[in-house]
DOLUMMAR-584385 format. One record per residue (C-alpha): residue number from 1; residue in three letters; y, z, x. Coordinates in pm, 1 decimal, padded with zeros to 6 digits. Example, Ala and Ser with C-alpha at 12.3 -4.5 7.8 and 13.67 -1.06 7.14 Angstrom:
# DOLUMMAR-584385
<r><k>1</k><r>ALA</r><Y>-00450.0</Y><Z>00780.0</Z><X>01230.0</X></r>
<r><k>2</k><r>SER</r><Y>-00106.0</Y><Z>00714.0</Z><X>01367.0</X></r>
***
This chain:
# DOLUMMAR-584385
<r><k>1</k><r>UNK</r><Y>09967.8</Y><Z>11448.1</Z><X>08494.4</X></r>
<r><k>2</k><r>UNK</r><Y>10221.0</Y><Z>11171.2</Z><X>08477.6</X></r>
<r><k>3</k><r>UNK</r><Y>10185.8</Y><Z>10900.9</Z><X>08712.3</X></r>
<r><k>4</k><r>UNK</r><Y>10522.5</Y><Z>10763.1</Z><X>08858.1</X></r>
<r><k>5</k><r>UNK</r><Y>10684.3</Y><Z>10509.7</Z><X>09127.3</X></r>
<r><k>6</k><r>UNK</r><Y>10514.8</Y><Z>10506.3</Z><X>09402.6</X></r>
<r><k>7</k><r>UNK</r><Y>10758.6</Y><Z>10246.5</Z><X>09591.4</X></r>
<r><k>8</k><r>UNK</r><Y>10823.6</Y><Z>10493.3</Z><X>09839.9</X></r>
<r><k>9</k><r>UNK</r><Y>10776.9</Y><Z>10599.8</Z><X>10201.8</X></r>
<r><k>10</k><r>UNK</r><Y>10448.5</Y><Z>10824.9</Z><X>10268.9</X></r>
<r><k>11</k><r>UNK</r><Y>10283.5</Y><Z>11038.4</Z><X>10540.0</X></r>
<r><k>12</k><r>UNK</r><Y>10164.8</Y><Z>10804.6</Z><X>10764.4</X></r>
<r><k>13</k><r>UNK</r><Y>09869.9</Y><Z>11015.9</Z><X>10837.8</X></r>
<r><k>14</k><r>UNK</r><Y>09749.3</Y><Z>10934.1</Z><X>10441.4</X></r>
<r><k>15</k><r>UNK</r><Y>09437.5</Y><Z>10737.8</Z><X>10374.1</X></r>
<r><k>16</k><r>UNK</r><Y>09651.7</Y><Z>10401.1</Z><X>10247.8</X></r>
<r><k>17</k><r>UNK</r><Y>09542.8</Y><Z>10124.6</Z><X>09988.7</X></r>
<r><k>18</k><r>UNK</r><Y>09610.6</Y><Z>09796.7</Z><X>09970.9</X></r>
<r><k>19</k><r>UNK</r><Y>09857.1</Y><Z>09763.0</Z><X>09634.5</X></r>
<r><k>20</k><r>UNK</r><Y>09618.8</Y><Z>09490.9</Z><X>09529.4</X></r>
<r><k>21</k><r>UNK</r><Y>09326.0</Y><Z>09696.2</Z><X>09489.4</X></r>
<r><k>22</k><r>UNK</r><Y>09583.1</Y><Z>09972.8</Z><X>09330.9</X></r>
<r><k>23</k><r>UNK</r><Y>09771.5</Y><Z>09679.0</Z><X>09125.4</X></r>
<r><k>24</k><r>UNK</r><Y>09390.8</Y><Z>09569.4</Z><X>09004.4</X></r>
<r><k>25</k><r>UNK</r><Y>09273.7</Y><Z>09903.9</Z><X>08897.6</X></r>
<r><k>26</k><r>UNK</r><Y>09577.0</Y><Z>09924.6</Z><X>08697.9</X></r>
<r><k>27</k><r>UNK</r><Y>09539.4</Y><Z>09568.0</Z><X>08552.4</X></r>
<r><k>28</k><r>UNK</r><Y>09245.8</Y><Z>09572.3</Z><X>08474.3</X></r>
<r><k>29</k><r>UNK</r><Y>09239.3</Y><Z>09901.4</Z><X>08299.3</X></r>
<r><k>30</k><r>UNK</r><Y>09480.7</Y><Z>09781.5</Z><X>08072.0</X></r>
<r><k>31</k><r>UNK</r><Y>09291.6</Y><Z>09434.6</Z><X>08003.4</X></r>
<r><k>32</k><r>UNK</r><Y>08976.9</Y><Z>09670.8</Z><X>07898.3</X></r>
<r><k>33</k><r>UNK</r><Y>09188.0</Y><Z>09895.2</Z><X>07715.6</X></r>
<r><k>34</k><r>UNK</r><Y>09090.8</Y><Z>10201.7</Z><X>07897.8</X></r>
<r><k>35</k><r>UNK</r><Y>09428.8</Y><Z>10298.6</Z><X>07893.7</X></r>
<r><k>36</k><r>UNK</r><Y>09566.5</Y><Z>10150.4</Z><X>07534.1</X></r>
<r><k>37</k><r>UNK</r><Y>09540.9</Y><Z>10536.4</Z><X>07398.8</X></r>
<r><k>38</k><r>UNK</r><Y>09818.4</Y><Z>10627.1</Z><X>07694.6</X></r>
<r><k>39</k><r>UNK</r><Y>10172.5</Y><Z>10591.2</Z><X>07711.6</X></r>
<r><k>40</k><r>UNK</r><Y>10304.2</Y><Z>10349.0</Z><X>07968.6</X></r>
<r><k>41</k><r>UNK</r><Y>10466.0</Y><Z>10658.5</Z><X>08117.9</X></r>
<r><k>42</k><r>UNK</r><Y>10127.6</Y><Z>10741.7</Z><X>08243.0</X></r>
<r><k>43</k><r>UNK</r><Y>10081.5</Y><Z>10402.0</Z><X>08421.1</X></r>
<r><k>44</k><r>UNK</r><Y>10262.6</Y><Z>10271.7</Z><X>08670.9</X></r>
<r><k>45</k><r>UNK</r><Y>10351.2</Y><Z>09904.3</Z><X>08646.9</X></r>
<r><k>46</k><r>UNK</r><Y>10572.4</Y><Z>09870.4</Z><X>08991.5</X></r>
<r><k>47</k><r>UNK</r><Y>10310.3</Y><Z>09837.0</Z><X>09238.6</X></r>
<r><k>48</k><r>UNK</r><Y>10358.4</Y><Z>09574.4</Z><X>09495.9</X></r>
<r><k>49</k><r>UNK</r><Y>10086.6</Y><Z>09374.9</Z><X>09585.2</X></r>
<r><k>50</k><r>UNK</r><Y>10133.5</Y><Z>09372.5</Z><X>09995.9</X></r>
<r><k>51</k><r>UNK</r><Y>10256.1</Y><Z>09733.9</Z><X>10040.4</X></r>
<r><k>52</k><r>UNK</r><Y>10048.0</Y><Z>09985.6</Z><X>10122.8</X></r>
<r><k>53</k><r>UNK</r><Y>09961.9</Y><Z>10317.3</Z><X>09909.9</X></r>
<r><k>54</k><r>UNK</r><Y>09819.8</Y><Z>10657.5</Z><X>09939.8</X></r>
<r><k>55</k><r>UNK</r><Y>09457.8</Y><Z>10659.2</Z><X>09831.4</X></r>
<r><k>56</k><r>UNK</r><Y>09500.6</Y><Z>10964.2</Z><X>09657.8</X></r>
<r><k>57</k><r>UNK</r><Y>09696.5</Y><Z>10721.5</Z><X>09388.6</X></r>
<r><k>58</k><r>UNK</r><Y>09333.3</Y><Z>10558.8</Z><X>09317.7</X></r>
<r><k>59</k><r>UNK</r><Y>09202.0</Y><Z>10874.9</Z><X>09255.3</X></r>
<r><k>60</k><r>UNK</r><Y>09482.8</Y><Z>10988.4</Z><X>09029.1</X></r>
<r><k>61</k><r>UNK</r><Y>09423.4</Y><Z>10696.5</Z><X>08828.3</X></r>
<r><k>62</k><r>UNK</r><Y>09075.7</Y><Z>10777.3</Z><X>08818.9</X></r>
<r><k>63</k><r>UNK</r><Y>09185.9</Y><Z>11128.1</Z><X>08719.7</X></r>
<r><k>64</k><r>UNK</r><Y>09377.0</Y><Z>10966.8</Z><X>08400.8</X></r>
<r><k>65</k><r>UNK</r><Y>09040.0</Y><Z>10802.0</Z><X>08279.3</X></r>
<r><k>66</k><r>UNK</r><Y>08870.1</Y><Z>11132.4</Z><X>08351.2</X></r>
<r><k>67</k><r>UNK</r><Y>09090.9</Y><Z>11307.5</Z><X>08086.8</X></r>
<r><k>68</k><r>UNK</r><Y>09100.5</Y><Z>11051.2</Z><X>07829.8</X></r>
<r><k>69</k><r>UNK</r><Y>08675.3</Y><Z>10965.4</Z><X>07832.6</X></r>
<r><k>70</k><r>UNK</r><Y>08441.7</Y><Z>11185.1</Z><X>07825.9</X></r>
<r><k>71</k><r>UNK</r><Y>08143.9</Y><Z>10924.5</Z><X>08014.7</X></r>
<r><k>72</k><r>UNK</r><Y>08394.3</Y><Z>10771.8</Z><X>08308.4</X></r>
<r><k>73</k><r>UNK</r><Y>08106.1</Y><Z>10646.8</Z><X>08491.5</X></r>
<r><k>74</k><r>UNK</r><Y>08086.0</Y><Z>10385.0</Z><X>08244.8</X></r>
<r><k>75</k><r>UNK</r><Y>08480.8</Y><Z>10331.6</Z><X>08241.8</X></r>
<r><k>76</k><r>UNK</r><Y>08515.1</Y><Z>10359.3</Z><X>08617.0</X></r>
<r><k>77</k><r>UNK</r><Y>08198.4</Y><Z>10061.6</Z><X>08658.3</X></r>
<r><k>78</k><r>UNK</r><Y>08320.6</Y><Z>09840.8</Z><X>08373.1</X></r>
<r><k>79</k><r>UNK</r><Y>08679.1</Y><Z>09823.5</Z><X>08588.7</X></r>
<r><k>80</k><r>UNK</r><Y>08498.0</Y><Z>09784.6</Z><X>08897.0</X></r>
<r><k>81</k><r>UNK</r><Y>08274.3</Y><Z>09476.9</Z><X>08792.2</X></r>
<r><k>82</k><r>UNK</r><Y>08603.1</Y><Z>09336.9</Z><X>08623.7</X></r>
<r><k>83</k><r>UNK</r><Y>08839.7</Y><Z>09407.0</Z><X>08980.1</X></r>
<r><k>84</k><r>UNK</r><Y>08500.0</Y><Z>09210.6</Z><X>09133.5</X></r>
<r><k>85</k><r>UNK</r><Y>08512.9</Y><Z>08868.0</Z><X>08889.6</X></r>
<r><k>86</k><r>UNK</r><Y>08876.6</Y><Z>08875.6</Z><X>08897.0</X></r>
<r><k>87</k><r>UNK</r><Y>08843.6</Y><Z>08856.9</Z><X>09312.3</X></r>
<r><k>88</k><r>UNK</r><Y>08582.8</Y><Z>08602.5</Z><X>09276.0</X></r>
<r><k>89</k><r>UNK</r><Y>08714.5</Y><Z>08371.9</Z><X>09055.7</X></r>
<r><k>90</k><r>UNK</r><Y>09112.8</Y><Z>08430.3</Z><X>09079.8</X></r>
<r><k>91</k><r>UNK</r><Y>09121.0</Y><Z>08583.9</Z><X>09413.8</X></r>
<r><k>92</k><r>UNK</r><Y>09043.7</Y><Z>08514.8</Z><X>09786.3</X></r>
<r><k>93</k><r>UNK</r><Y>08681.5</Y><Z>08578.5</Z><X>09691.7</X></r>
<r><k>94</k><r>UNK</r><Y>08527.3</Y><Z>08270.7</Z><X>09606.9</X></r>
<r><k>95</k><r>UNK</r><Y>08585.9</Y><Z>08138.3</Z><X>09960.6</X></r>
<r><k>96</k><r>UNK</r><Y>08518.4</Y><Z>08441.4</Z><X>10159.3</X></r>
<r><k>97</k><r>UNK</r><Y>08146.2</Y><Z>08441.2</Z><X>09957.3</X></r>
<r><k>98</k><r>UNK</r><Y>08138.0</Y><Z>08114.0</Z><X>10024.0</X></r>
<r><k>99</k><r>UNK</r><Y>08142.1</Y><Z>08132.8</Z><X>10387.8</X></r>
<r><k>100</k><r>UNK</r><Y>07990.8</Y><Z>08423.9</Z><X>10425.4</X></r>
<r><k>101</k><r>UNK</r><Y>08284.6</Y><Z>08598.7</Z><X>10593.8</X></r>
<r><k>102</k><r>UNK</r><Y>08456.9</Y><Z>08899.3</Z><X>10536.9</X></r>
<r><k>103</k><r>UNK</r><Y>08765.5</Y><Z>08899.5</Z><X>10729.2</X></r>
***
């Protein structure tokens, strides 16, 4: 499974994602080197922040880590307690803890 653009329109029926969380995944995975054995091909690299994409794009990402590890629980919680820091301490996230709100 290659992943491609996903700058497009979509069902609006679709489960959507903020491109952040989708642009984070992404990042991150590439920071940890999760997916240094893949070609870029497999990645995409044109997400946009502020649009909005299918979930199913976070699980076909997950999907790519799924064939390439054999223990992706591991994989899937290191890039989820990286996507966490990297809101903390380069994010919104520092100041939303901080007051105690979520909105």
């Amino acid at each position: 499974m290659v992943l491609h653009s996903y700058n497009e329109q979509f069902n609006t029926s679709e489960f959507m994602v903020l491109g952040a969380i989708v642009g984070g995944f992404i990042k991150t995975s590439i920071d940890l080197q999760i997916f240094a054995s893949m070609t870029i091909d497999e990645v995409i690299m044109d997400i946009i922040p502020t649009n909005w994409y299918p979930l199913r794009l976070l699980f076909d990402l997950q999907e790519v880590v799924a064939r390439n590890y054999k223990q992706i629980e591991s994989r899937l919680e290191k890039i989820g307690e990286s996507m966490m820091k990297s809101l903390y301490h380069e994010g919104q996230g520092k100041k939303k803890f901080r007051e105690g709100s979520c909105t």
